[in-house]
The first five atom37 places (N, CA, C, CB, O) and aatype in JSON, in Angstrom:
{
  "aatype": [20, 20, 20, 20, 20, 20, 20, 20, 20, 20, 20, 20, 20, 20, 20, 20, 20, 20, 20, 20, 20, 20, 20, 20, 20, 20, 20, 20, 20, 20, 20, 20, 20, 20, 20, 20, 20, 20, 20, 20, 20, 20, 20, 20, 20, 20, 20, 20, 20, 20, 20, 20, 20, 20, 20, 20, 20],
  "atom_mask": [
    [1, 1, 1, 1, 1],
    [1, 1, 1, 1, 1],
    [1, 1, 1, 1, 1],
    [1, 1, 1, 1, 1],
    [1, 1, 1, 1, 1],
    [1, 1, 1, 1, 1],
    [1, 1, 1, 1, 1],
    [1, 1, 1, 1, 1],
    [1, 1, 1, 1, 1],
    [1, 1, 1, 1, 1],
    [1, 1, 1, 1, 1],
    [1, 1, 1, 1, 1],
    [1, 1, 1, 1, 1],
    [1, 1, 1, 1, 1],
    [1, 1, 1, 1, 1],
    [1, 1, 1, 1, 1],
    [1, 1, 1, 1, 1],
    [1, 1, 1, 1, 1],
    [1, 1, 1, 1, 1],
    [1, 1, 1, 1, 1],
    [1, 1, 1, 1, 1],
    [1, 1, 1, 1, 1],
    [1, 1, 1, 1, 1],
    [1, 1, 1, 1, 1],
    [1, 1, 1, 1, 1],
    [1, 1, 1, 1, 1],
    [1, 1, 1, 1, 1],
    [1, 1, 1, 1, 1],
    [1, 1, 1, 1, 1],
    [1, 1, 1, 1, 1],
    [1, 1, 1, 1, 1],
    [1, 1, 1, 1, 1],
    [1, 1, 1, 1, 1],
    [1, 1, 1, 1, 1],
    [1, 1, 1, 1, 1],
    [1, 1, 1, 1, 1],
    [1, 1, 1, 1, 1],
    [1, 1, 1, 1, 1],
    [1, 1, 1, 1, 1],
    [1, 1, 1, 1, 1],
    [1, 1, 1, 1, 1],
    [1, 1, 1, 1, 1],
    [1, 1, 1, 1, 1],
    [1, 1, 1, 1, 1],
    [1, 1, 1, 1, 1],
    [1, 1, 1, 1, 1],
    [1, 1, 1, 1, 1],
    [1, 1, 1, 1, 1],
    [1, 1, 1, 1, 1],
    [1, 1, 1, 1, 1],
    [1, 1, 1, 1, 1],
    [1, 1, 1, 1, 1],
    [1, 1, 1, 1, 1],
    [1, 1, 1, 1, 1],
    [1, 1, 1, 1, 1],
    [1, 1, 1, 1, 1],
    [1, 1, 1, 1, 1]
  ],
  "atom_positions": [
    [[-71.39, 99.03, -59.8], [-71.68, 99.63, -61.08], [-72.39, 100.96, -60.84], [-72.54, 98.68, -61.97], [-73.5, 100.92, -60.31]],
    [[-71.97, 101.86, -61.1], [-72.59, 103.42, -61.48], [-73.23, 103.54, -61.63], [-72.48, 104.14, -62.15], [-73.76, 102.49, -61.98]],
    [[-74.18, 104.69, -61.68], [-74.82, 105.4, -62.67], [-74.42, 106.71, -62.98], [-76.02, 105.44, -62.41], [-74.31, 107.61, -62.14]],
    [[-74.14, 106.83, -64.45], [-73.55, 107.62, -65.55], [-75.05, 108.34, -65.92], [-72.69, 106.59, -66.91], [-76.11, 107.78, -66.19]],
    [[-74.74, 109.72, -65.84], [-75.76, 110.87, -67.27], [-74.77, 111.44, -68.44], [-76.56, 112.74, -66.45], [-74.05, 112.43, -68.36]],
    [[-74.94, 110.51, -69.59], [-73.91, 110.89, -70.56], [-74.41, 112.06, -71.09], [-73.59, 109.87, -71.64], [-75.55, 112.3, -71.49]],
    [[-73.27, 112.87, -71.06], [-73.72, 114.82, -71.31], [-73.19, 114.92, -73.01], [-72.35, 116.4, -69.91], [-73.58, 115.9, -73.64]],
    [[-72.43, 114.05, -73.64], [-71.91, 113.9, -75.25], [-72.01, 112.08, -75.5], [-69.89, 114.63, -75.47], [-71.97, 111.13, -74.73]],
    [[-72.16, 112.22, -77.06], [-71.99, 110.8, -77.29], [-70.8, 110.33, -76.93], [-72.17, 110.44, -78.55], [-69.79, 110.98, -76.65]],
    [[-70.96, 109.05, -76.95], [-69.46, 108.57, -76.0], [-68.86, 106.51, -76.67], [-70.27, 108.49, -73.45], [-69.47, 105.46, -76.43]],
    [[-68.1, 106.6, -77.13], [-68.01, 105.35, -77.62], [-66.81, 104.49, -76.87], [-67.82, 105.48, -79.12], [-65.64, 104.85, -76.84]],
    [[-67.25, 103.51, -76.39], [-66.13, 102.5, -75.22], [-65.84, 101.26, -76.16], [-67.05, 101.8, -73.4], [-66.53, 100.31, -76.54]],
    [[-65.11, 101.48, -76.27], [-63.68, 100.25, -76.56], [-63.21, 99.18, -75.57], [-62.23, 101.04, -76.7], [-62.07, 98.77, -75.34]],
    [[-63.82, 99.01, -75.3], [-62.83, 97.94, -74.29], [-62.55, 96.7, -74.62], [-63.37, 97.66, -73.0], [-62.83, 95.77, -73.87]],
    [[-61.9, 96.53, -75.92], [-61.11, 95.77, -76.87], [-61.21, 96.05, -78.34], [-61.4, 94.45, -76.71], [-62.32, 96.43, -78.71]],
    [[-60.12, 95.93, -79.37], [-60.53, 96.29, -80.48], [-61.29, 96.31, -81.17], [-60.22, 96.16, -80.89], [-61.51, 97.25, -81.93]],
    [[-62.15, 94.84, -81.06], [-62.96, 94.3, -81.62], [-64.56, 94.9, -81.77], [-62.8, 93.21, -81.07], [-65.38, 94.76, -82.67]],
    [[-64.64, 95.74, -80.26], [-66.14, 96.22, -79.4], [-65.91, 97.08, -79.4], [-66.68, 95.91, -78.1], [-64.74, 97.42, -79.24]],
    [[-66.93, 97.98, -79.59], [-67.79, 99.47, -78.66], [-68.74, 99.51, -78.89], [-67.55, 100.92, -78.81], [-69.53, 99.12, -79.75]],
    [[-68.68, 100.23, -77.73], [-70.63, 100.1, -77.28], [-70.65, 101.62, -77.04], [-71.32, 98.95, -75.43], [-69.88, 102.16, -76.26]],
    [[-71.74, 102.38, -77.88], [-72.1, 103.26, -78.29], [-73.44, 103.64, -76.89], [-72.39, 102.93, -79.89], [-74.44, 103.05, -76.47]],
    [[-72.77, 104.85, -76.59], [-73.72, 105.68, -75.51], [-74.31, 106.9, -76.33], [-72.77, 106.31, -74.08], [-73.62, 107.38, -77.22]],
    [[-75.76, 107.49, -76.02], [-75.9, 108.13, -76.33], [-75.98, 109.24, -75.6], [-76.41, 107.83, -76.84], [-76.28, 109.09, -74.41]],
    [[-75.73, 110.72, -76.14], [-76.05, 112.05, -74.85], [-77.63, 112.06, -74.69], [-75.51, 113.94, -75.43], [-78.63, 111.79, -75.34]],
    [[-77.32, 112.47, -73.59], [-78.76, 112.49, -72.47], [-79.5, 111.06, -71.87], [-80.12, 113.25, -73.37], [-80.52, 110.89, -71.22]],
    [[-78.61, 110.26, -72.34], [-79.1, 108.94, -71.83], [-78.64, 108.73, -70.19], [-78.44, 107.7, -72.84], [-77.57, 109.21, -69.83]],
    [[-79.35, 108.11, -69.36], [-78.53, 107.95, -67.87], [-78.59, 106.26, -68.02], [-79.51, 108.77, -66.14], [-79.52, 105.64, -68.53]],
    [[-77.35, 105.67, -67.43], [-77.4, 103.97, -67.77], [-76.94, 103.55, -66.4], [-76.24, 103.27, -69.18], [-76.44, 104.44, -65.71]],
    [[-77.03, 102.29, -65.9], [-76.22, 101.7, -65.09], [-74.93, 100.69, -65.86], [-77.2, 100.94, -64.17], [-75.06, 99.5, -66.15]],
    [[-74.0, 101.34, -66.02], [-72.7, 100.93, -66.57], [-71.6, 100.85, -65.7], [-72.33, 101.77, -67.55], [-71.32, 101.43, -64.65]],
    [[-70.54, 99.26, -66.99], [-69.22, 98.9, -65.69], [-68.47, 99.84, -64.82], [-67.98, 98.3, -66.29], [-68.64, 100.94, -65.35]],
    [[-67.8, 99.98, -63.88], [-66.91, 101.05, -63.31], [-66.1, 101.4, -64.33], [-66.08, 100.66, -62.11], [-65.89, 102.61, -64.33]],
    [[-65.18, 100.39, -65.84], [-64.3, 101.01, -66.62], [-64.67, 102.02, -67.11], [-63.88, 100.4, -67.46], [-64.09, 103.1, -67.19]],
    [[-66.63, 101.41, -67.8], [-67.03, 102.73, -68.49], [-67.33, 103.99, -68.3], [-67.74, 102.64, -68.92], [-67.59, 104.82, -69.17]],
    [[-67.27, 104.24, -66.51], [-67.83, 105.21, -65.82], [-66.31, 105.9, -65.56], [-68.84, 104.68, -64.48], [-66.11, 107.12, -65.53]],
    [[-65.68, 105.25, -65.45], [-63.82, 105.86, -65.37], [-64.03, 106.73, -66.82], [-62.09, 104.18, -65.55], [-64.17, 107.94, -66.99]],
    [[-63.99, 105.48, -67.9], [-63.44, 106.55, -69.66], [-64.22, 107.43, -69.18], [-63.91, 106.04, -71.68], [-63.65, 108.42, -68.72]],
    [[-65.64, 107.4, -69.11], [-66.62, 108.47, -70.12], [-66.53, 109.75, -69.04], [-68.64, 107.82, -70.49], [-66.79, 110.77, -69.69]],
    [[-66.24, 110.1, -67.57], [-65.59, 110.82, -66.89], [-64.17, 111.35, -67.34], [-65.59, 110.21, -65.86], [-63.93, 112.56, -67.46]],
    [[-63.43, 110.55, -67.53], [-61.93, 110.99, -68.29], [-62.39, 111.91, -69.51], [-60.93, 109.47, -68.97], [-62.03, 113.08, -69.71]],
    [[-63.13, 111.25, -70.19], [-63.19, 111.92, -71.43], [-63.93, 113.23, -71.69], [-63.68, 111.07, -72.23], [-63.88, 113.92, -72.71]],
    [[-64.76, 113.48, -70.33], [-66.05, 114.58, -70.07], [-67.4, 114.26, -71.03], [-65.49, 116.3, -70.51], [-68.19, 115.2, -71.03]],
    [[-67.65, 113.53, -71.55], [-68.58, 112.95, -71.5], [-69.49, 112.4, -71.12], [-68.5, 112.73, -71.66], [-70.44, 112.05, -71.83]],
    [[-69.32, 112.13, -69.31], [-70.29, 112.08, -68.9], [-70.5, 112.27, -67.41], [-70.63, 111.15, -69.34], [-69.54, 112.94, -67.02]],
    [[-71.11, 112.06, -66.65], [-70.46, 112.58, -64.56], [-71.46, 111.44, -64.13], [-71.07, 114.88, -63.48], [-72.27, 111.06, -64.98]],
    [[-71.48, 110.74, -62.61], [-71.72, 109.76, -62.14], [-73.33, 110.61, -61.4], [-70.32, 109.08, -61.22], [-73.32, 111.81, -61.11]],
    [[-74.11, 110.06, -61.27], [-75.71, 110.8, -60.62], [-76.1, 109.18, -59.63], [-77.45, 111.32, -62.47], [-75.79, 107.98, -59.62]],
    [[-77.0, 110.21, -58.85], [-77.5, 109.3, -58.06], [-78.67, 108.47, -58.7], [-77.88, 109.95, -56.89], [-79.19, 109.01, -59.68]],
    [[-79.26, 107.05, -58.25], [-80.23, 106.01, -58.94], [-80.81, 106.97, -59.33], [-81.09, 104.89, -58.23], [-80.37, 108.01, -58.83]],
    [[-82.26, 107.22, -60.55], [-82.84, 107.5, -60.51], [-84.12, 107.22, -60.4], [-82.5, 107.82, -60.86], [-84.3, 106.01, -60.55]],
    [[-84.93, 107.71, -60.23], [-86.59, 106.94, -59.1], [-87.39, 106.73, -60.4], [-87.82, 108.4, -57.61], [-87.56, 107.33, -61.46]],
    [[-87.83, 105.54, -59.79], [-88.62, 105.14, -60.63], [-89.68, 105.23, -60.87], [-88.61, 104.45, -60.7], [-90.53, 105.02, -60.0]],
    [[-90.02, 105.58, -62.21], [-91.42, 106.42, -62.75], [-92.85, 106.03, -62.6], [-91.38, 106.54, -64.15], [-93.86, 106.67, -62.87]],
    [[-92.68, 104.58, -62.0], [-94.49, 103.78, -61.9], [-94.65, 103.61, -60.2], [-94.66, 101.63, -62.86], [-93.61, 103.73, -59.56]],
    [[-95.66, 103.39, -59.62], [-95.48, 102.34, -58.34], [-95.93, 101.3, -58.32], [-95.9, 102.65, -57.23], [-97.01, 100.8, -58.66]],
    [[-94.54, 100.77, -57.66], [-94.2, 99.35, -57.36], [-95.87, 98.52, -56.82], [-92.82, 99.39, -55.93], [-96.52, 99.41, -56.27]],
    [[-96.33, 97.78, -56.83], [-97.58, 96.71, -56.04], [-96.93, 96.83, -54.45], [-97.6, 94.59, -56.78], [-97.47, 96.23, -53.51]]
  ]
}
């Protein structure tokens, strides 16, 4: 699983029934399909983890 920085809102379908609503400027760890669309679509480009903001114990 990826990590996506969605650069536009971005809405995934992955059946009629669903979408799951991304927002721009959000960075997520999302499925490989959603990291395929939202690249296809330019909506969004794949980034490395990003570090985490507290320290760990």
């Amino acid at each position: 699983m990826p990590w996506i920085h969605f650069t536009a809102d971005f809405d995934f379908r992955p059946s009629r029934r669903l979408a799951l609503a991304y927002r721009a400027g959000h960075t997520l760890l999302v499925p490989i399909a959603t990291a395929v669309a939202a690249e296809s679509a330019g909506a969004g480009r794949r980034v490395p983890k990003p570090k985490d903001e507290h320290e760990r114990p």
